[in-house]
C-alpha positions as CSV (number, residue, x, y, z in Angstrom):
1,X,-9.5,12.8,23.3
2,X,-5.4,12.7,22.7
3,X,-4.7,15.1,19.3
4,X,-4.4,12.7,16.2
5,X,-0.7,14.0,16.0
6,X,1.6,11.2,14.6
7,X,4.5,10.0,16.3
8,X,8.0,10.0,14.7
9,X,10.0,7.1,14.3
10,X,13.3,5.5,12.8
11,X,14.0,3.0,10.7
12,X,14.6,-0.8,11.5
13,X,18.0,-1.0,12.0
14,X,18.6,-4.0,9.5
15,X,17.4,-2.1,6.8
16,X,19.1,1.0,7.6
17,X,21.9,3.0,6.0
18,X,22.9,4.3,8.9
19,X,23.4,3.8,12.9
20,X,23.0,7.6,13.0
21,X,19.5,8.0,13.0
22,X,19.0,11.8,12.5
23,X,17.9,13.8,9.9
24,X,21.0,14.3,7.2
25,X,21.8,17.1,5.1
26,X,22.1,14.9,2.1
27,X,21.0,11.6,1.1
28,X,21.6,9.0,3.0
29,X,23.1,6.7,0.1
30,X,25.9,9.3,-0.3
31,X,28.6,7.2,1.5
32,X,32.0,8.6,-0.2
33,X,33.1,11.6,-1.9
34,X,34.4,10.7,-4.9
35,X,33.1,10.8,-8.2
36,X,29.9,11.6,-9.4
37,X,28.9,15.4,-11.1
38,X,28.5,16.3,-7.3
39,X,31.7,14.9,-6.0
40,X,29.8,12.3,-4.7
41,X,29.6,8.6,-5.1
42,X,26.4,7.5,-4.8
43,X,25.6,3.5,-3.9
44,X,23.7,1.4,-2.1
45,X,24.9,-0.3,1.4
46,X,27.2,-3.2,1.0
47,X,24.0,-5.5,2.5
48,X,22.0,-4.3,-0.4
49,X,24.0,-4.6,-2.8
50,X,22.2,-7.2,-4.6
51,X,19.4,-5.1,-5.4
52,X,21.6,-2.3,-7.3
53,X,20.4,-0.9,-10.4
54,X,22.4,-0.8,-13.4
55,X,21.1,2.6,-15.1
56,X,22.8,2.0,-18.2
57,X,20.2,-0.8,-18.7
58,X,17.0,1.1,-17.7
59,X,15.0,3.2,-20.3
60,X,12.0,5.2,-19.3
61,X,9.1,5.3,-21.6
62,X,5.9,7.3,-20.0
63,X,4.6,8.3,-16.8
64,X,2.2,5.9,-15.1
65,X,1.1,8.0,-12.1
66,X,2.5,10.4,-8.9
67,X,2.1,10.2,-5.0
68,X,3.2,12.6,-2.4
69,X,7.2,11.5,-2.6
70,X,7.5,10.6,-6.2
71,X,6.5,9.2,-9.6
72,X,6.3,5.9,-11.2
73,X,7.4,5.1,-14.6
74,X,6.7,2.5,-17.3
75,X,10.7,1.1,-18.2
76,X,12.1,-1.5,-19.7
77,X,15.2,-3.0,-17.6
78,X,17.6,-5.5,-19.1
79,X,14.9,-6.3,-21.3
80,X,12.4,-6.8,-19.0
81,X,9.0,-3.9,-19.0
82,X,9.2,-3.0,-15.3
83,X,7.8,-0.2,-13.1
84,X,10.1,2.7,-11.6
85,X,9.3,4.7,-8.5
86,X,11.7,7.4,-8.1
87,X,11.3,8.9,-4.6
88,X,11.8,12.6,-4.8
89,X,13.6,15.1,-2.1
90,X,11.4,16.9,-0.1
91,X,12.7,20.3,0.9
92,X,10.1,20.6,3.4
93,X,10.9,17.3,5.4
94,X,13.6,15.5,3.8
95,X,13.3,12.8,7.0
96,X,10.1,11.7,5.4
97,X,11.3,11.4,1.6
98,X,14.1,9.1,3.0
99,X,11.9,6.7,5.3
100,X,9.5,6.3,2.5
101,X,12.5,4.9,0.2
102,X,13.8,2.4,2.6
103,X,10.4,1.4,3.7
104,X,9.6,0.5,-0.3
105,X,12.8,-2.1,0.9
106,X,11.1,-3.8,3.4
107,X,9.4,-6.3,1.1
108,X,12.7,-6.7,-1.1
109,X,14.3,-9.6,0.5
110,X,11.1,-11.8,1.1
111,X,10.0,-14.5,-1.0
112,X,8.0,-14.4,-3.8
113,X,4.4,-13.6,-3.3
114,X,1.4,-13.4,-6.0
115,X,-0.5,-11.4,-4.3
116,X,2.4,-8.9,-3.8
117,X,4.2,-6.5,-6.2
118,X,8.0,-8.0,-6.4
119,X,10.6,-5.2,-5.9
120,X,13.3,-6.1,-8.2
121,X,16.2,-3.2,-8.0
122,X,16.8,-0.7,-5.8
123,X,19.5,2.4,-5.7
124,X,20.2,6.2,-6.0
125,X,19.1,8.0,-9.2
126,X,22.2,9.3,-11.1
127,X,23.6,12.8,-10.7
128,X,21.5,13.7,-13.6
129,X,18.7,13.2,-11.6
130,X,19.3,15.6,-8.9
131,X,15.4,15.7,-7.6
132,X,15.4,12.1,-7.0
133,X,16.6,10.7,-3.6
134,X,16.4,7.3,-5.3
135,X,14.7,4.5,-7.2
136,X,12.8,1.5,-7.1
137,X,12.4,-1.3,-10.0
138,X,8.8,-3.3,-9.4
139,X,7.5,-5.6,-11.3
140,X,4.9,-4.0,-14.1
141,X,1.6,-5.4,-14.0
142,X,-0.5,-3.1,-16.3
143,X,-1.4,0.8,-15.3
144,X,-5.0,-0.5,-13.6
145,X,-5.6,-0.5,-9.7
146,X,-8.4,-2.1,-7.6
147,X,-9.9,2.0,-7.8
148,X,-9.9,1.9,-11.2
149,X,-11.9,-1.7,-11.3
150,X,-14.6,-0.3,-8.2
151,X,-14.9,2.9,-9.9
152,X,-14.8,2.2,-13.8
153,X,-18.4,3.0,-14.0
154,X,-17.6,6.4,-13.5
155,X,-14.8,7.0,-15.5
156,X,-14.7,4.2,-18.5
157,X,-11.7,3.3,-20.0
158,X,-9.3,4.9,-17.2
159,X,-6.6,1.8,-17.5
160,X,-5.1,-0.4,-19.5
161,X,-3.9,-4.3,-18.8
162,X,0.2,-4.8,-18.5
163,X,-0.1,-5.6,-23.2
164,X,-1.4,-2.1,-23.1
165,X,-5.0,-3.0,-24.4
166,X,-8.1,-1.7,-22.5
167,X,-9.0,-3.1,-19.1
168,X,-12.1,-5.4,-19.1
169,X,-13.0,-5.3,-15.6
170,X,-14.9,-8.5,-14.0
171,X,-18.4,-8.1,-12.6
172,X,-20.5,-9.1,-9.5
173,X,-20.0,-10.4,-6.1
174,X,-17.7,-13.2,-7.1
175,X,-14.8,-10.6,-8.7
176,X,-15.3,-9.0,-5.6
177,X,-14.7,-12.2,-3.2
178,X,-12.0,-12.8,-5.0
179,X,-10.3,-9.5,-5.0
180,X,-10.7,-9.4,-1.4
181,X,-9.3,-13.0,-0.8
182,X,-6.3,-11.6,-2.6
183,X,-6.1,-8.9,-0.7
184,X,-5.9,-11.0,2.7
185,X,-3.3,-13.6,1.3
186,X,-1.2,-10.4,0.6
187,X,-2.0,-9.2,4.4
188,X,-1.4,-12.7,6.1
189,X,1.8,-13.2,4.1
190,X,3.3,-9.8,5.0
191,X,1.9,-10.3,8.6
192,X,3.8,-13.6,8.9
193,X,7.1,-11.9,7.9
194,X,6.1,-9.1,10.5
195,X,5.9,-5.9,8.2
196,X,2.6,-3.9,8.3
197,X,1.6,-2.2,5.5
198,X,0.0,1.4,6.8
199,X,-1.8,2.4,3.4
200,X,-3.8,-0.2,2.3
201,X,-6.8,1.3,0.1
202,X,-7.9,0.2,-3.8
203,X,-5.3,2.5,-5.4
204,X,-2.4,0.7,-3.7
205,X,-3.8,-2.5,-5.1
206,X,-2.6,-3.6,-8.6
207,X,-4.7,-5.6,-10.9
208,X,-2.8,-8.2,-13.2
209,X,-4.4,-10.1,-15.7
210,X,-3.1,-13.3,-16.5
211,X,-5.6,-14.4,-19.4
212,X,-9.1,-15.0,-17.5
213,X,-7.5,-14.3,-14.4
214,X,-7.1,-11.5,-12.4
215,X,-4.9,-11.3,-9.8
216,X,-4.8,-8.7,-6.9
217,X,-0.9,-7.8,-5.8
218,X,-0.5,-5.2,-2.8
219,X,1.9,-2.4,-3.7
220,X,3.5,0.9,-1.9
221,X,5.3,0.1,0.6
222,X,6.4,3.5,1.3
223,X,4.5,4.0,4.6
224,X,5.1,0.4,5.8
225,X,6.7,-1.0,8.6
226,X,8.6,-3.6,10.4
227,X,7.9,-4.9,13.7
228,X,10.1,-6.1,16.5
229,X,10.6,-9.6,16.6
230,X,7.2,-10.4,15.2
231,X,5.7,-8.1,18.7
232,X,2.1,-7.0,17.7
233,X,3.3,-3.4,18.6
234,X,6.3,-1.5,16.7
235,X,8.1,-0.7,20.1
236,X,8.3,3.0,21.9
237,X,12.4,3.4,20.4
238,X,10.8,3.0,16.8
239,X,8.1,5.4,17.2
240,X,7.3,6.6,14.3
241,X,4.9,9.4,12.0
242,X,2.2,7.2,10.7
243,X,1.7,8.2,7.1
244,X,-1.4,6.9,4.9
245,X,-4.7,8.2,3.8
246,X,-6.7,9.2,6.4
247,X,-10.2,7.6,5.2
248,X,-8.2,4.5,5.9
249,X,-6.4,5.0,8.9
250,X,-7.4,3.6,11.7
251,X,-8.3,5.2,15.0
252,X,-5.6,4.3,16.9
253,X,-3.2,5.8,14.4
254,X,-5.1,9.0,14.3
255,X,-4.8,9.3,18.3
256,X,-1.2,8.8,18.1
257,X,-0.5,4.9,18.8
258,X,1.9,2.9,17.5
259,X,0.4,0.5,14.9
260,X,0.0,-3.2,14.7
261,X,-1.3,-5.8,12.3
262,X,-5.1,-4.7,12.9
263,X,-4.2,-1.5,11.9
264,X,-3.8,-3.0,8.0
265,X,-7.7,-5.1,9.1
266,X,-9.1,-1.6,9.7
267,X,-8.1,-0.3,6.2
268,X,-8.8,-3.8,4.3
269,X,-12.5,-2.6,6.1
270,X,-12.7,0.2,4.4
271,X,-11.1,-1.1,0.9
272,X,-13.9,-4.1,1.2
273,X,-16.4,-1.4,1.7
274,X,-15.6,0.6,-1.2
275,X,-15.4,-2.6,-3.3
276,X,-19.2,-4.1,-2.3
277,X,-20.4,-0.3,-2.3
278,X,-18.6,1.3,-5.1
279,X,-18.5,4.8,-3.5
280,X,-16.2,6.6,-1.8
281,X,-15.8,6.8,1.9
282,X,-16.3,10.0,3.7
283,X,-17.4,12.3,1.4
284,X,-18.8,15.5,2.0
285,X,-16.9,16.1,5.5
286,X,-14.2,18.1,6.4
287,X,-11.1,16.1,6.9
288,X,-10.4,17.1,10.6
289,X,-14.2,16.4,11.3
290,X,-14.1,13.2,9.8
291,X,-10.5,12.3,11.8
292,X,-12.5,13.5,15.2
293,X,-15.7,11.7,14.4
294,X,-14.0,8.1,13.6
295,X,-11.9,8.1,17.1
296,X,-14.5,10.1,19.1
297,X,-17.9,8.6,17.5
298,X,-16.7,5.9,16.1
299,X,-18.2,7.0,12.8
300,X,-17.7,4.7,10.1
301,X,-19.1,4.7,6.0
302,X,-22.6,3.8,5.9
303,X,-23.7,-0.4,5.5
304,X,-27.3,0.6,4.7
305,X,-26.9,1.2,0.7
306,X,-28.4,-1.1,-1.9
307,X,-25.8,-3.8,-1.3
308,X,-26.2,-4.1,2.4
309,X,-30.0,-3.2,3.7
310,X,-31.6,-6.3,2.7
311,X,-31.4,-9.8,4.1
312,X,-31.4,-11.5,0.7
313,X,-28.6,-9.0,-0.3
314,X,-25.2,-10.5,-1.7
315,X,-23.6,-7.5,0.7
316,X,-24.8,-9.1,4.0
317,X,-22.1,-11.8,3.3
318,X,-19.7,-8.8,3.6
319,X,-21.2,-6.8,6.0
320,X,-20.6,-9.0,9.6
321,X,-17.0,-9.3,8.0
322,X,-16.4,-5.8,7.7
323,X,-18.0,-4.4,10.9
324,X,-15.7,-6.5,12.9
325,X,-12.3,-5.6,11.5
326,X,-13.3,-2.2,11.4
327,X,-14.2,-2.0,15.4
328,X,-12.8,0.6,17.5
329,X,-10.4,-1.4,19.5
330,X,-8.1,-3.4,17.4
331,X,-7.9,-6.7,19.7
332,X,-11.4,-7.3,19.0
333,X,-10.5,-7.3,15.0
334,X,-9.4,-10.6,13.6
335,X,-6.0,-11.3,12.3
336,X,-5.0,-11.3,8.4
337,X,-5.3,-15.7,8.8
338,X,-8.6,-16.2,10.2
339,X,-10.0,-13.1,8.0
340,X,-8.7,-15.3,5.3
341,X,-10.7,-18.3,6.2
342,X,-13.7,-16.4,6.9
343,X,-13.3,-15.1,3.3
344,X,-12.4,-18.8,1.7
345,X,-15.7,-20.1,3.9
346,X,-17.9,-17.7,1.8
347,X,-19.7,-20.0,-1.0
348,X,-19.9,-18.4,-4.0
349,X,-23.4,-19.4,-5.5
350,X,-24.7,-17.1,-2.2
351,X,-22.7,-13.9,-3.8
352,X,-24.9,-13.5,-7.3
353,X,-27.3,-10.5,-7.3
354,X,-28.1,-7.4,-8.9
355,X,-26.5,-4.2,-8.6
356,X,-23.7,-5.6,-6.6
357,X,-20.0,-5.9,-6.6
358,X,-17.0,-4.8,-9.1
């Protein structure tokens, strides 16, 4: 079996800063030399310039959470509460800090999507700031996530709405159909526009709450990617090092392929799975086992639980869903659009049973 060794790759050349494509001493949004505490201007690229932040209009007011290249903040910005993700340098591969900045940017000139979190700003942090490589300005929609809502039971009370009152989480199968519909709206629009996502899982999802509504909106775009000319496969010149959580990933990724659209299926797989199981994928298992066992074995989390084993169960709606966008070769997984309608053909009234769902 090839070793599950990601591939590098560069940014799509629309979105990047730079022709020159290799890794820089400094930032890439350092385009002059004058000004600046560093001797540096810092700004973004004329094409992006719409996007710009005005720092003299954003306030920070607490830390809402950290990944592995930087931390989001709750902020106000001209008036506005918003969410800031400032991407931090990585002194150990400073290549990686910058792709996952300008991937954040690959959802910033779509339209408007509901089921997607709207990027808003975008720029270099000040020279106050020296850690950050830059900033993003999102939307806020409340500090809860899709893990918070499947996993709740566990840890009560663990997020609040986007007023800052406790999160009152919706319950059985028909919360969960309709986070997952969400979910795949989110997919097939950024499908359609030709950018994959690449870490699709319940804590990239954002819950908003819009009275008796909740509403699903993808997020994180920092591992995402944009494909050639709406091509299924990113092409060999823009190979690239597939980032992600690896109880997502899917197999072809972890032997070193380029990813395509059912690369996102396989991970929505896995995010359904958690939200009709409400446990946690892989547990118990080293993580090199587990990557070796997924390509080699196809191993996959278990569908025999409560929620799955019987007939009668609401899970066996789910469970002929997620077996097939989880399948080892990704041509035999649907597409974000038909997953969609096999979601939107699923009756409701058949969903209601005990111990079942979010």
């Amino acid at each position: 079996m090839p070793s599950p060794v990601p591939l590098e790759r560069f940014l799509p050349r629309e979105l990047s800063p730079s022709v020159e494509l290799r890794a820089y001493s400094s930032s890439p949004l350092v385009l002059s030399r004058k000004g600046g505490s560093d001797g540096r201007e810092r700004r973004m690229p004329p094409r992006l310039a719409w996007c710009s932040i005005n720092w003299s209009e954003v306030s920070l007011l607490e830390p809402l959470g950290a990944g592995g290249f930087g931390h989001v903040y709750r902020a106000t910005y001209r008036g506005e509460t918003v969410a800031v993700k400032k991407v931090k340098r990585s002194a150990k591969n400073r290549l990686a800090s910058r792709r996952s900045f300008w991937a954040e940017l690959n959802v910033a000139q779509l339209p408007r999507h509901e089921n997607l979190v709207r990027v808003l700003a975008a720029g270099p942090c000040g020279p106050e700031d020296p850690d950050s490589l830059g900033a993003v300005i999102m939307e806020y929609t409340g500090s809860c996530t899709l893990h918070h809502a499947i996993y709740s039971h566990q840890n009560p009370g663990m997020a609040s709405g986007e007023d800052g009152q406790p999160w009152e989480f919706g319950t059985g199968a028909a919360s969960c159909l309709s986070y997952a519909r969400d979910v795949a709206r989110g997919l097939t629009f950024l499908h359609s526009h030709s950018i994959v996502h690449l870490d699709l899982k319940p804590a990239n999802v954002l819950l908003a709450q819009h009275g008796i509504y909740t509403c699903c909106k993808i997020g994180d775009f920092g591992c995402s990617l944009r494909l050639q000319h709406r091509e299924a496969r990113v092409q060999p010149a823009e190979a690239c090092e597939i980032g992600g959580t690896y109880t997502h990933r899917a197999p072809e990724l972890l032997r070193g392929l380029p990813p395509t659209r059912k690369s996102d299926i396989y991970s929505f797989a896995i995010t359904l799975w958690q939200m009709v199981s409400r446990e946690t994928p892989f547990t118990g298992g080293e993580r090199q086992c587990v990557l070796y066992a997924v390509v080699a074995y196809h191993l996959r989390p278990p569908l025999t639980g409560p929620a799955f084993r019987s007939p009668g169960a609401p899970g066996a709606s789910f469970k002929g869903i997620i077996e097939r966008c989880w399948g080892a070769k990704p041509e035999e997984r649907p597409g974000a659009k038909q997953l969609l309608e096999e979601l939107n053909s699923i009756h409701e009234p058949r969903l209601h049973g005990p111990h079942f769902g979010l």
